[in-house]
C-alpha positions in Angstrom: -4.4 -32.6 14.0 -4.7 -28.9 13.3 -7.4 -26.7 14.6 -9.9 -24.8 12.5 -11.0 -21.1 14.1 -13.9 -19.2 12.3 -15.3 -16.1 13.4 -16.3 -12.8 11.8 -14.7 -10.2 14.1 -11.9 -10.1 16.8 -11.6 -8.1 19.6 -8.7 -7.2 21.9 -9.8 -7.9 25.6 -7.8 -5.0 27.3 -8.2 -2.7 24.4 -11.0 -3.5 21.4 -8.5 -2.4 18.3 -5.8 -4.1 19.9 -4.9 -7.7 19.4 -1.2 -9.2 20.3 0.1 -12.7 18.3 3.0 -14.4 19.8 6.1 -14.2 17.2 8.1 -16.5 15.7 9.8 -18.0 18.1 7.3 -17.9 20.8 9.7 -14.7 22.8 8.1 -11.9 21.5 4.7 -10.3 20.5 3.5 -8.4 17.2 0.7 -6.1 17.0 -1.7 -7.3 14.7 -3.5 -4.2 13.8 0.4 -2.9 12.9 1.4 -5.7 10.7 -1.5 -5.5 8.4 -1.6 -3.0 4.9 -3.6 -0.2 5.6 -3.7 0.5 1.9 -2.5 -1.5 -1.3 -2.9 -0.9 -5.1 -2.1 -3.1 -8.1 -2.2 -0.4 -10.7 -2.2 -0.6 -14.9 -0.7 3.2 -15.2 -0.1 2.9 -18.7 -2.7 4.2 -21.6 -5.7 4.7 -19.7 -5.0 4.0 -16.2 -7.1 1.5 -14.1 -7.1 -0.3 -10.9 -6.6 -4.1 -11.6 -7.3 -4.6 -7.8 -7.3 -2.7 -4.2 -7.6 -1.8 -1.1 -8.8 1.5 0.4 -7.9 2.9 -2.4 -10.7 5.3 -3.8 -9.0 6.7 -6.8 -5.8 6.9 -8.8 -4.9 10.4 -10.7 -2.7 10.5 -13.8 -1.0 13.7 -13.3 1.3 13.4 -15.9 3.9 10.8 -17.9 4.3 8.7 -15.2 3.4 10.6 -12.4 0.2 9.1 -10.1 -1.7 9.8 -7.2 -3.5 7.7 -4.8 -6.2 8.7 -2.8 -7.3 6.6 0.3 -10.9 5.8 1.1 -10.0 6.0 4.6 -7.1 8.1 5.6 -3.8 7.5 7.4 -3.8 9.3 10.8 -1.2 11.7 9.7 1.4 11.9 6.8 3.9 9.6 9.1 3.6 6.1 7.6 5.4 3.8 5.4 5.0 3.4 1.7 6.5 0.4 -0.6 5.9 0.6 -4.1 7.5 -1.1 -7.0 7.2 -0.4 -11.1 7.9 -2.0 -14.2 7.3 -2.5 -18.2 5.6 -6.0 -18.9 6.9 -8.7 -16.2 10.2 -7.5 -16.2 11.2 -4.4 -13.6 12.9 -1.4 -16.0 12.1 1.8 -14.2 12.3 3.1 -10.7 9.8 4.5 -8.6 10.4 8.0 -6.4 7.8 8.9 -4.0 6.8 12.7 -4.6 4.2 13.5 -2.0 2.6 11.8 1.1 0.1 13.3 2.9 -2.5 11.3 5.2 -4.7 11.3 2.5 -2.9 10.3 -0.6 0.1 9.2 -1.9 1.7 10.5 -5.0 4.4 8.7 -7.0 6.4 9.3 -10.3 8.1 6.9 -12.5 11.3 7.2 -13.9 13.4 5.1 -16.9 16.9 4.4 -16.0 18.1 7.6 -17.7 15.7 9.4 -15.7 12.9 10.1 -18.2 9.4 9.9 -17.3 7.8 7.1 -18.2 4.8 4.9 -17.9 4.7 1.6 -16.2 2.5 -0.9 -16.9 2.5 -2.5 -13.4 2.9 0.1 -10.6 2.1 -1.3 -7.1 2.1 0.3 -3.5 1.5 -0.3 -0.3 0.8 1.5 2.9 1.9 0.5 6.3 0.9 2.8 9.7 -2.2 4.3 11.9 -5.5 4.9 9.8 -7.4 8.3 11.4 
């Protein structure tokens, strides 16, 4: 019979923000404050942009054709982190994403067509992975 935990907050007994699961495995340890998404956007950045849904995401800028940045609600401790995105044209992935600028506070991205042109997507996702401030 499986067990059922429910509780509103954890906290690390040697160290408050620190909380260790067991791996798969059972021979090593993770982090669990290092595993999660510090940050994660499911973005509509074609027409007029908007956030379908988010996290720690305050705002999304259209700079240009294809060309966003996100701003964090809470910022990343420095400019250091990791960043995944993805992009595409209705369900079907046709463009690829570079990553133009990081800074602890935002992220900016741009869009490109196979033949390098600028372009639109109409499903640009991204997530952030690292140390908040």
């Amino acid at each position: 019979m499986a067990s059922l935990l429910k509780v509103d907050a954890l906290t690390g007994v040697t160290t408050a923000g620190s909380i260790s699961v067991t791996g798969e495995g059972n021979s090593t340890t993770t982090n669990l404050q290092q595993g999660l998404a510090k940050a994660w956007m499911d973005l509509n950045g074609s027409g007029t942009i908007a956030l379908r849904d988010s996290n720690n995401i305050a705002s999304v800028t259209d700079n240009t054709t294809g060309d966003y940045t996100a701003s964090y609600t809470s910022a990343m401790g420095n400019a250091n982190y990791s960043a995944l995105n993805s992009c595409g044209v209705s369900s079907v992935i046709t463009a690829s994403v570079r990553q133009h600028t990081i800074a602890a506070g935002s992220y900016r991205l741009e869009m490109n067509e196979t033949g390098g042109a600028a372009s639109d997507s109409t499903y640009v996702h991204l997530g952030i992975h690292g140390d908040l401030a």
